[in-house]
N, C-alpha and C positions, 0 to 999 in steps of 0.2 A: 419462504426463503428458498434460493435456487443455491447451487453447487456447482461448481466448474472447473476444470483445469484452466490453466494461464500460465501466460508467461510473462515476465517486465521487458516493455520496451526500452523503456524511459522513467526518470526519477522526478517531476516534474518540480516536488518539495517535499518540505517534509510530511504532507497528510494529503499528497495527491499524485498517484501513478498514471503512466499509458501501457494497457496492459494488452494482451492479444488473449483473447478470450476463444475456446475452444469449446463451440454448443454443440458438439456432435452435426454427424450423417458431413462429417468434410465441411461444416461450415465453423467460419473462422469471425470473431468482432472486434474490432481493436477500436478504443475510446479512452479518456480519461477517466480513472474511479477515484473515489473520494475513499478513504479510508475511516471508518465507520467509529464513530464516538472518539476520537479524538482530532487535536488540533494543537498543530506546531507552529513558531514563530515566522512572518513572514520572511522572504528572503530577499527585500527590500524595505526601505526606509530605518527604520531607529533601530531594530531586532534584525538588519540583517547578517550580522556576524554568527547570532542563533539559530538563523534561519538556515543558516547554509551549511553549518553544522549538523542538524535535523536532516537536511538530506543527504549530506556525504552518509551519515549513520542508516535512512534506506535504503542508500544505495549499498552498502555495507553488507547489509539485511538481505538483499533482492538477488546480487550477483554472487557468483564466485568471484576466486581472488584471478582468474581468468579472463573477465568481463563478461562470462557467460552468465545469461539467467539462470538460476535454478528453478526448477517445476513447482509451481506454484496452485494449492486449491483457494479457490476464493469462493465466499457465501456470500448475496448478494441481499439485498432488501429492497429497493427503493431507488430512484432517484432522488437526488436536493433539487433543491431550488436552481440551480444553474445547470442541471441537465447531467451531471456525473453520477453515476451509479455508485452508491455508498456500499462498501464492502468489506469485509472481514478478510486477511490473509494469512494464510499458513504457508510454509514453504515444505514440497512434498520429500519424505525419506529422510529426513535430519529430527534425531531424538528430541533434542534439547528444544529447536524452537516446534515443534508437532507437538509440546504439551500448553504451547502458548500463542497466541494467533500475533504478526506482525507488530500489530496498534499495538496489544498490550508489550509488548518488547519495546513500543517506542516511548509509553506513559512511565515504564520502569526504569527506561533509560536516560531519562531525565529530558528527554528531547520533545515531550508532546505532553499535553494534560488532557485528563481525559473531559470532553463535550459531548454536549447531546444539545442539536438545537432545535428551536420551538417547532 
């Protein structure tokens, strides 16, 4: 497992960020992540009114009431099968969510179940 600062660019749904990833010596990665063991309703076809819920509530999650990001550490594992690095996210200096990583504030908030796939 790797660790990094980050920031949200973009909310892309509800269980997939574009994040600007900070690997040190000045280098900078910005990609799509996939948010690690969980999965929220699409935000198209039958579940889209769910779906777009799930990500107003990341974006909720991700920004200030400013539209700035806040400082974000992400742990990283792996890529999926479609090339996004699946990641765990905490948001850095805020008590309340620093005892709980993003996903799990999204499984409890009724907007994501938790997945693990094969």
């Amino acid at each position: 497992m790797y660790t990094y600062t980050a920031k949200a660019i973009r909310v892309i749904d509800g269980d997939t960020v574009k994040l600007e990833v900070d690997c040190g010596f000045r280098l900078k990665f910005t990609d799509n992540f996939r948010l690690l063991g969980i999965n929220s309703p699409e935000i198209t076809g039958v579940e889209k009114s769910l779906g777009l819920e799930a990500k107003w509530c990341l974006e909720e999650l991700l920004f200030s009431i400013t539209g700035e990001p806040y400082p974000l550490y992400i742990e990283t594992i792996k890529p999926d099968k479609f090339g996004r690095w699946l990641v765990n996210i905490w948001v850095q200096g805020t008590d309340y969510i620093q005892e709980k990583t993003i996903n799990q504030i999204m499984i409890n908030s009724g907007h994501a179940v938790s997945y693990m796939p094969l």
